[in-house]
N, CA and C atoms as an extended XYZ file, in Angstrom:
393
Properties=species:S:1:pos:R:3:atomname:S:1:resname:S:1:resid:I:1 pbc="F F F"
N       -49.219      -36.306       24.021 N   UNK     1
C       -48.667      -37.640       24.165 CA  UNK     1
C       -49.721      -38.657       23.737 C   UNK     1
N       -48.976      -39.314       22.842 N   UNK     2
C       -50.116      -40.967       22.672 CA  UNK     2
C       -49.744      -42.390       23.098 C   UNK     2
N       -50.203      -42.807       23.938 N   UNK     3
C       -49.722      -44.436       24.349 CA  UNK     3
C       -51.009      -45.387       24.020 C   UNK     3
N       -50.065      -46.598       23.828 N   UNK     4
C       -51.625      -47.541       23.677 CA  UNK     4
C       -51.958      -47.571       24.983 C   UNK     4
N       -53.472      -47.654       25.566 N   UNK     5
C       -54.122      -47.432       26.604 CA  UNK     5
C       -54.299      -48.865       26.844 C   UNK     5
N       -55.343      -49.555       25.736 N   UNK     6
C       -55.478      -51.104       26.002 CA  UNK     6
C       -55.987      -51.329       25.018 C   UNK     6
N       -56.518      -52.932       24.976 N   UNK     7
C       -56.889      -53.382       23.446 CA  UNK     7
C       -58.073      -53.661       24.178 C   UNK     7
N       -58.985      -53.795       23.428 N   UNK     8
C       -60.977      -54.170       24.313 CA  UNK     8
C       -60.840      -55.298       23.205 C   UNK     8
N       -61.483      -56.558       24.011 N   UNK     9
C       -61.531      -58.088       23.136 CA  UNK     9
C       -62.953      -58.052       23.994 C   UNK     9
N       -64.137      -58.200       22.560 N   UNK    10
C       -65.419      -58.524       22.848 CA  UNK    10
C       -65.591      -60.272       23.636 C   UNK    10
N       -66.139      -60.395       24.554 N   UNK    11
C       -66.517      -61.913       24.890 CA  UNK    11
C       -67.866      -62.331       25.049 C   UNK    11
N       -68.366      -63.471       24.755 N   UNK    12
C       -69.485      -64.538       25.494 CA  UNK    12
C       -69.850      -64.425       26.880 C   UNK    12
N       -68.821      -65.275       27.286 N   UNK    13
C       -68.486      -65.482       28.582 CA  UNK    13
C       -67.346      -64.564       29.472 C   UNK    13
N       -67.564      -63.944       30.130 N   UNK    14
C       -66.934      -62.792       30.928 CA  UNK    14
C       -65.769      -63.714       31.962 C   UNK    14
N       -66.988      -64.839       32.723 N   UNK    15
C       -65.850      -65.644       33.816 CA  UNK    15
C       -64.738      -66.454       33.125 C   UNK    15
N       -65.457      -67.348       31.912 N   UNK    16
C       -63.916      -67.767       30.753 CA  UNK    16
C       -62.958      -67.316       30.379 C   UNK    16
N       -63.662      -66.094       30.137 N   UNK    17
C       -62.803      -65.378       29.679 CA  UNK    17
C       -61.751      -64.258       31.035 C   UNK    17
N       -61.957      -63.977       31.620 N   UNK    18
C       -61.599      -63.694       32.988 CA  UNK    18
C       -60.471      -65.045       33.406 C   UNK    18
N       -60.938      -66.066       33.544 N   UNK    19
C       -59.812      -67.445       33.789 CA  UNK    19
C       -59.190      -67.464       33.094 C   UNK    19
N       -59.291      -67.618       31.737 N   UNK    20
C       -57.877      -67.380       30.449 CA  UNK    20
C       -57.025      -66.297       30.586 C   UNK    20
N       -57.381      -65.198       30.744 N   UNK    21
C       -56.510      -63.846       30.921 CA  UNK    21
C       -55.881      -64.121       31.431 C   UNK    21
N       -56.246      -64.302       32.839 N   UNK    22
C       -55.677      -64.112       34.875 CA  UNK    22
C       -54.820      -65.510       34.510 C   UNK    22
N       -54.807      -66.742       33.817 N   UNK    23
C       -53.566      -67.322       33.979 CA  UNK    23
C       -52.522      -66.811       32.689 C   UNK    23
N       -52.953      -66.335       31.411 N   UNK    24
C       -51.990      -66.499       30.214 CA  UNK    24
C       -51.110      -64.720       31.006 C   UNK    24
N       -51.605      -63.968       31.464 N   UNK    25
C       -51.040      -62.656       32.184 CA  UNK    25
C       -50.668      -63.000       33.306 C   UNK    25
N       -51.284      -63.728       34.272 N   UNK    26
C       -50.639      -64.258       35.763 CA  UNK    26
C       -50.875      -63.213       36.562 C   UNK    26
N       -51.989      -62.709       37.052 N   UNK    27
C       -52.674      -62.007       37.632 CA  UNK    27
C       -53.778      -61.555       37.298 C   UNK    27
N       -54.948      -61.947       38.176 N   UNK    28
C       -56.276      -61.836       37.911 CA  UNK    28
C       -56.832      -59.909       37.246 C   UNK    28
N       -58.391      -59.973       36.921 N   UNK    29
C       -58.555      -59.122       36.557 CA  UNK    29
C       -58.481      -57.837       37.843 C   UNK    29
N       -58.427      -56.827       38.136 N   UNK    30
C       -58.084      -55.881       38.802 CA  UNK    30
C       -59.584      -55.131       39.150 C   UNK    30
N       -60.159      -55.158       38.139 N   UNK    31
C       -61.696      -54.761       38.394 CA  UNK    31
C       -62.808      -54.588       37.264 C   UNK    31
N       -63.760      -55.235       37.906 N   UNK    32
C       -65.092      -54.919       36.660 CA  UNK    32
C       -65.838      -53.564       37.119 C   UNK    32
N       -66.608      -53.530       36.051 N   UNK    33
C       -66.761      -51.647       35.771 CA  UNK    33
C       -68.557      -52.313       34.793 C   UNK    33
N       -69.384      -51.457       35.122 N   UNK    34
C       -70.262      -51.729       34.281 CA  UNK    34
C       -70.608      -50.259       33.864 C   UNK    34
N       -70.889      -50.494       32.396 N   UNK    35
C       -70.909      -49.120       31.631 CA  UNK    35
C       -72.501      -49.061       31.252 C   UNK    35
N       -73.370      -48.278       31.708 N   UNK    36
C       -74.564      -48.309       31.673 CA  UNK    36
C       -74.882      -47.532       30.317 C   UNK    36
N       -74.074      -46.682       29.706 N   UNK    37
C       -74.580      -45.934       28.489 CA  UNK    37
C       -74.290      -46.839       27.392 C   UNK    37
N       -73.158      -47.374       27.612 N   UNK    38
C       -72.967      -48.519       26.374 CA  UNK    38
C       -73.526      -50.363       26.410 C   UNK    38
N       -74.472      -50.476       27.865 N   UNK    39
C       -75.066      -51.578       27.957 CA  UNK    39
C       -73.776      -52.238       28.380 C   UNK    39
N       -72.872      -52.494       28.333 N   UNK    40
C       -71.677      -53.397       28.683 CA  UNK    40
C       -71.021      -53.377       30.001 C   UNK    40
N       -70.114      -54.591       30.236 N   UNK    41
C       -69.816      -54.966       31.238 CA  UNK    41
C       -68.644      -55.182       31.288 C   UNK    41
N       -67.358      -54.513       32.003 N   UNK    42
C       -65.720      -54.766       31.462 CA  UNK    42
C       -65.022      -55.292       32.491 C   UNK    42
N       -64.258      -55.908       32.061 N   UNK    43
C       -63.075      -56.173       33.313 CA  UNK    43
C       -61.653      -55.895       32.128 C   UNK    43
N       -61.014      -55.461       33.509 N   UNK    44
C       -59.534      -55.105       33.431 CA  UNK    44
C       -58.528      -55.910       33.775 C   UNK    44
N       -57.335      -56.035       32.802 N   UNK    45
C       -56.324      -56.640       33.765 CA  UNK    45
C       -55.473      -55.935       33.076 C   UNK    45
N       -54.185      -55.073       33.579 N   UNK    46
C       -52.932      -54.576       33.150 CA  UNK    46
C       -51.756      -55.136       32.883 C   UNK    46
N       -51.351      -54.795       32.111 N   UNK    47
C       -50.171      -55.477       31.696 CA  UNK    47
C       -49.037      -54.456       30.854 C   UNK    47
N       -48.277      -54.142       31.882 N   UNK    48
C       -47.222      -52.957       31.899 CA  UNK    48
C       -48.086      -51.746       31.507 C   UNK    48
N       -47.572      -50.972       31.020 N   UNK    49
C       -48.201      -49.681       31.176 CA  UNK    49
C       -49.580      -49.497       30.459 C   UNK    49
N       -50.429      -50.526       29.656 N   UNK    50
C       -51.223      -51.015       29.112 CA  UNK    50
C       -52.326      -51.807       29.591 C   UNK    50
N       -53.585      -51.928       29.528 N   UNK    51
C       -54.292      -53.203       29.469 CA  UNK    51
C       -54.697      -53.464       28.514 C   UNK    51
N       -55.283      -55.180       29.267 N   UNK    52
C       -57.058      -55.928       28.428 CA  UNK    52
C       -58.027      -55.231       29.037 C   UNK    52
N       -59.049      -55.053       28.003 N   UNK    53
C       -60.260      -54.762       28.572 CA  UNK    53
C       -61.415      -56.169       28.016 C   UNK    53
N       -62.007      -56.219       28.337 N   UNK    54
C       -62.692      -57.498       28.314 CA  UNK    54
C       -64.127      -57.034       28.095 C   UNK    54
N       -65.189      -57.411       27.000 N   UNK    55
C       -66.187      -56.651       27.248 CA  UNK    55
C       -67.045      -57.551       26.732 C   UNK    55
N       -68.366      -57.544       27.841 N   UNK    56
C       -69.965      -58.810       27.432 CA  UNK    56
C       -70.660      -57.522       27.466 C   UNK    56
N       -71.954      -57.933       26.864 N   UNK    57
C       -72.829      -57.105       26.611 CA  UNK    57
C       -74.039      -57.316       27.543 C   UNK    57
N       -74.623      -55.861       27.805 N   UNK    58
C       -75.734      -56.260       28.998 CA  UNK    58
C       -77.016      -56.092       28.720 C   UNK    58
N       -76.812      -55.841       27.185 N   UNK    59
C       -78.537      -55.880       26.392 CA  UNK    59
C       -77.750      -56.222       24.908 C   UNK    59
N       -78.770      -57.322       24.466 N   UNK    60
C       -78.884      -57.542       23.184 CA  UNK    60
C       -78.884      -56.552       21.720 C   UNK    60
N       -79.121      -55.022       22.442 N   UNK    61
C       -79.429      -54.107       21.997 CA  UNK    61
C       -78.057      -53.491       21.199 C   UNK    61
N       -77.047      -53.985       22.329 N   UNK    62
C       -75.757      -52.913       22.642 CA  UNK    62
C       -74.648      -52.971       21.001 C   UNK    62
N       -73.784      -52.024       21.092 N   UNK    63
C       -72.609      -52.421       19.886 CA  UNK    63
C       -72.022      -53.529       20.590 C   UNK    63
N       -71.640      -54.196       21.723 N   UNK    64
C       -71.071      -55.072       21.515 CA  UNK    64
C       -71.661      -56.666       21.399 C   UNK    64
N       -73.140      -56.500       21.629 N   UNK    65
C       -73.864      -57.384       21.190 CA  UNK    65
C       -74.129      -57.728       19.847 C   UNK    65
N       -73.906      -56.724       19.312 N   UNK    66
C       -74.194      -57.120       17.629 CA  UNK    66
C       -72.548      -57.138       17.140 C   UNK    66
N       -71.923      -56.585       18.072 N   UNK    67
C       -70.155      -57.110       17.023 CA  UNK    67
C       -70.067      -58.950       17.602 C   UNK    67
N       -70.563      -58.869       18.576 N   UNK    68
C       -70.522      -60.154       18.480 CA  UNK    68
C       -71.693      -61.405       17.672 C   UNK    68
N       -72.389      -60.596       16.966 N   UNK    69
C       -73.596      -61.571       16.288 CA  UNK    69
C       -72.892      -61.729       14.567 C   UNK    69
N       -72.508      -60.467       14.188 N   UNK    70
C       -71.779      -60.430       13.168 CA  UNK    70
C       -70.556      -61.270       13.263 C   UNK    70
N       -69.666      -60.766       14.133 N   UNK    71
C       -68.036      -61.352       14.052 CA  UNK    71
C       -67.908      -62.316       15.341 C   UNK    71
N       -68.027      -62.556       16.322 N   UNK    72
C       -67.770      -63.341       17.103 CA  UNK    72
C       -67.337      -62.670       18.100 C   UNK    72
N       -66.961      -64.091       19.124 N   UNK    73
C       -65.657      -62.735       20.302 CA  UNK    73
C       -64.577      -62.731       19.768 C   UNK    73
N       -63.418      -61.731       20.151 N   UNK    74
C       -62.354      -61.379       19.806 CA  UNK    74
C       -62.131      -60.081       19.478 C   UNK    74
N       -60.752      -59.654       19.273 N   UNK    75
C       -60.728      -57.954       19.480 CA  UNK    75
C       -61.575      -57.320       18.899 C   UNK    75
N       -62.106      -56.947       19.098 N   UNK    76
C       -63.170      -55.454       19.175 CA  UNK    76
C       -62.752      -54.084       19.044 C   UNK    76
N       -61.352      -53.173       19.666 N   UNK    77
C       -61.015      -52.214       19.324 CA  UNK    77
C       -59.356      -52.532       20.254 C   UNK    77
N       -58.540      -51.354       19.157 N   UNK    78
C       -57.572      -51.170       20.133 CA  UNK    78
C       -57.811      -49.024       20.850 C   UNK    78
N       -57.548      -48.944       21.676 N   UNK    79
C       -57.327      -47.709       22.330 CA  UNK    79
C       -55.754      -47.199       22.340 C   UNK    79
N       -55.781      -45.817       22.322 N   UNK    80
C       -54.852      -45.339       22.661 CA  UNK    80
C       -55.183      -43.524       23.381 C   UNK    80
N       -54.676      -43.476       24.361 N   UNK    81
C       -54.660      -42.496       25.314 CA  UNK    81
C       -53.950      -40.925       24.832 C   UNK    81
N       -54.760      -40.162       24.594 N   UNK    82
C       -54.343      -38.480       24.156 CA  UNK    82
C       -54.625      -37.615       25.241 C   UNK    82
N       -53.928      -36.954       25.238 N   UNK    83
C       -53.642      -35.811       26.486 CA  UNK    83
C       -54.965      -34.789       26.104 C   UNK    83
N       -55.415      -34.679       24.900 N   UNK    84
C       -56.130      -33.343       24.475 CA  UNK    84
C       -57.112      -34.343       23.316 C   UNK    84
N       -58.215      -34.432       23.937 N   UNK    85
C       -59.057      -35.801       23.012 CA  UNK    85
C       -59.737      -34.860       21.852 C   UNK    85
N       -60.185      -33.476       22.301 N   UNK    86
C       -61.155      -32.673       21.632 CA  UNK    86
C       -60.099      -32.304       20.541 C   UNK    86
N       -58.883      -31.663       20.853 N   UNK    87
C       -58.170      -31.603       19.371 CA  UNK    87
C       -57.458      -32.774       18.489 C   UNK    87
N       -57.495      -33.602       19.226 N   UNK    88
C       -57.185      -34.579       18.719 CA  UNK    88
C       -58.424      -35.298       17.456 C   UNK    88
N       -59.174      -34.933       18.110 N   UNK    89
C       -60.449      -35.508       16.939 CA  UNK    89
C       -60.757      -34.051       15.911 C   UNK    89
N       -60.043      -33.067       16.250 N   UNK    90
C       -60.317      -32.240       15.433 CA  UNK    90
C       -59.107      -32.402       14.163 C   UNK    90
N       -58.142      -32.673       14.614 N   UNK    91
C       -57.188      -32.539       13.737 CA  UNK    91
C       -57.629      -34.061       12.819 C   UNK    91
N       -57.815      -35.031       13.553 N   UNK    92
C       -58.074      -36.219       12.717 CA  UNK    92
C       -59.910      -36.100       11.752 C   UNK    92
N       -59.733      -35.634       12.355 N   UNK    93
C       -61.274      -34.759       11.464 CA  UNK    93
C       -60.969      -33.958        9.962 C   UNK    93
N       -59.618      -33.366       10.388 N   UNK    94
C       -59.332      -32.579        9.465 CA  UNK    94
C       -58.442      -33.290        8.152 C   UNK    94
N       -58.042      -34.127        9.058 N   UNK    95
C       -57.511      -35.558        7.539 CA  UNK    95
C       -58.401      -36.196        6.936 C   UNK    95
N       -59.744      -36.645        7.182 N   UNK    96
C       -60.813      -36.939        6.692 CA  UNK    96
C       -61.026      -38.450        7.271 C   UNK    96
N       -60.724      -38.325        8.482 N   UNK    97
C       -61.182      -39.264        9.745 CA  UNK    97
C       -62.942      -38.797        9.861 C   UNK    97
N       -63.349      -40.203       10.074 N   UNK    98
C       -65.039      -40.261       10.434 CA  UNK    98
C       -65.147      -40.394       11.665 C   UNK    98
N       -65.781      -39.512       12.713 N   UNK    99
C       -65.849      -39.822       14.766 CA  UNK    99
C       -67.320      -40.911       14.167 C   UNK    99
N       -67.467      -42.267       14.862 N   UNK   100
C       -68.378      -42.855       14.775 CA  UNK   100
C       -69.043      -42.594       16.338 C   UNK   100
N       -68.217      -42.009       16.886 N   UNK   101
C       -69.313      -41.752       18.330 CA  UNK   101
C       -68.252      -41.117       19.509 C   UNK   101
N       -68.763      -39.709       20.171 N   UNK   102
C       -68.091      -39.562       20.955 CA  UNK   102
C       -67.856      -37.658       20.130 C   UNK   102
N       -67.000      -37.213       22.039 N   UNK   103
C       -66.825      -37.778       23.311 CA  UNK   103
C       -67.712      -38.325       23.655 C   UNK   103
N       -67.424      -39.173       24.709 N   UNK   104
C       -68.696      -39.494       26.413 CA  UNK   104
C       -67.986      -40.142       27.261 C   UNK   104
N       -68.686      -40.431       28.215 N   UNK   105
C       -67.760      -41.685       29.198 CA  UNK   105
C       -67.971      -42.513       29.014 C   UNK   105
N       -66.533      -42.923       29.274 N   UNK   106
C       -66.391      -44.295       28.545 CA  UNK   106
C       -66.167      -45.024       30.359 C   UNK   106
N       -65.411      -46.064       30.556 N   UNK   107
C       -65.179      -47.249       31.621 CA  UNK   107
C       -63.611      -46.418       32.199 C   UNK   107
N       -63.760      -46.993       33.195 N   UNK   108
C       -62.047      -46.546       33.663 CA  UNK   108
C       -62.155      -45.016       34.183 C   UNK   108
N       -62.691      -44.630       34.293 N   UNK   109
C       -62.474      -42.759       34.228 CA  UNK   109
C       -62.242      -41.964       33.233 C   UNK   109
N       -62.492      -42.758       31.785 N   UNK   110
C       -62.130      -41.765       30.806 CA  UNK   110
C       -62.840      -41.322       30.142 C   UNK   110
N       -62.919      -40.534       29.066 N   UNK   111
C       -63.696      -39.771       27.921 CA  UNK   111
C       -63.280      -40.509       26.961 C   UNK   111
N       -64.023      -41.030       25.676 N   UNK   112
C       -63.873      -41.579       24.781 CA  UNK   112
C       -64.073      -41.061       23.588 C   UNK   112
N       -64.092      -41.809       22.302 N   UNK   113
C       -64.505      -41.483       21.211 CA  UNK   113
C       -63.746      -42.565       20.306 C   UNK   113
N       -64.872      -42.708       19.195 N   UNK   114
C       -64.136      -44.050       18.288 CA  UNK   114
C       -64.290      -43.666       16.587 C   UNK   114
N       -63.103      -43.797       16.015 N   UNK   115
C       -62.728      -43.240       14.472 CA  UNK   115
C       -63.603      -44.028       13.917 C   UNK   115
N       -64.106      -44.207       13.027 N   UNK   116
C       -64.851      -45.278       11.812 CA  UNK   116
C       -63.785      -46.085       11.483 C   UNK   116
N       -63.955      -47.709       11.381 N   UNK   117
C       -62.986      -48.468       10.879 CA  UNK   117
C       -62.647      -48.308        9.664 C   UNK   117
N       -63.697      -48.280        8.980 N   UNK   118
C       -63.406      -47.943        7.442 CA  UNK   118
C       -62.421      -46.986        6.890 C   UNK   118
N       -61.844      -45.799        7.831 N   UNK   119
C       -61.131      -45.361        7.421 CA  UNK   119
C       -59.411      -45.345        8.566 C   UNK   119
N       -59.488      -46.398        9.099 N   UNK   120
C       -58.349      -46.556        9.832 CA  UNK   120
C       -57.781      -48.113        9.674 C   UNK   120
N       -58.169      -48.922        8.318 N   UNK   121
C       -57.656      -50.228        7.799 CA  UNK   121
C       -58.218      -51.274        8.701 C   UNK   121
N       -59.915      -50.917        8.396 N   UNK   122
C       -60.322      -51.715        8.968 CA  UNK   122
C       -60.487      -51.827       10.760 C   UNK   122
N       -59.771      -51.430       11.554 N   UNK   123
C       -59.421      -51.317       12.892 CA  UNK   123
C       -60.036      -50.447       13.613 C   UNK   123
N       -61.159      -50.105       14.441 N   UNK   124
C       -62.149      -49.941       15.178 CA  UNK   124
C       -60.753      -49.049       16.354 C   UNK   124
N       -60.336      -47.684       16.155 N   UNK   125
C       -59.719      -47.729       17.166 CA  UNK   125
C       -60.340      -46.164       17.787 C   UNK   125
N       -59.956      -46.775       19.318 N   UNK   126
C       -60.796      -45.463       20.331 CA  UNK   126
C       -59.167      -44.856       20.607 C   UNK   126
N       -59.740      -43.318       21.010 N   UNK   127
C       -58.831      -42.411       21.662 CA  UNK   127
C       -59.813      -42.321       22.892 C   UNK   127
N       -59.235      -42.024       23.624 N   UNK   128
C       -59.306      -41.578       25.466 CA  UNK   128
C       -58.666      -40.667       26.315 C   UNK   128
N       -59.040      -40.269       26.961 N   UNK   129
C       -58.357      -39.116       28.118 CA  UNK   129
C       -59.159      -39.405       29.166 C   UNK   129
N       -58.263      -38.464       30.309 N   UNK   130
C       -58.534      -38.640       31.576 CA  UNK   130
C       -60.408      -37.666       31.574 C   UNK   130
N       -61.157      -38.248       32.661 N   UNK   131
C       -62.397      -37.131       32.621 CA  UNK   131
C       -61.683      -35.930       33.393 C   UNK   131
């Protein structure tokens, strides 16, 4: 099974951005999560079977510190959720998909991994499963 999981929108400001969500969705974020392997800092808010993920960076160092030095804030990746992540990157491996990183843990409880944009039209997108 594949569902979109959530879309991750890089930010500046975490609390701005946290106040814009929680009124344009109408319910605040649900919970922040800090991801120590990827330097970053997320908050969640759901929206039907989907979320936002919201993500500042907690070293200058991090990918989302430099997607934001290059491009600004704004979406950053979309996700979508696979039952079987390891064949799933095998088979997309086997179309001549690039893994730019991953598995690992990712935020939320899941296992991650992210395709190369370059070969998905530009679009930075992660697959996920449960750990």
């Amino acid at each position: 099974m594949k569902k979109l999981e959530h879309i991750g929108i890089a930010v500046e400001d975490l609390d701005a951005a946290e106040r814009i969500f929680g009124e344009v969705l109408g319910s605040p974020s649900y919970k922040r999560e800090s991801v120590a392997g990827e330097s970053v800092l997320t908050s969640f808010f759901q929206t039907g079977e989907s979320k936002v993920e919201l993500l500042v960076p907690t070293s200058p160092d991090s990918a989302i510190a430099k997607h934001l030095e290059r491009r600004g804030p704004g979406l950053h990746h979309i996700a979508f959720y696979v039952d079987d992540l390891q064949a799933e990157l095998t088979r997309l491996q086997g179309l001549g998909y690039r893994i730019v990183t991953g598995p690992k843990p990712g935020a939320d409880g899941k296992t991650i991994a992210f395709l190369h944009p370059g070969d998905a039209g530009k679009v930075l997108i992660e697959l996920c499963t449960d750990r």
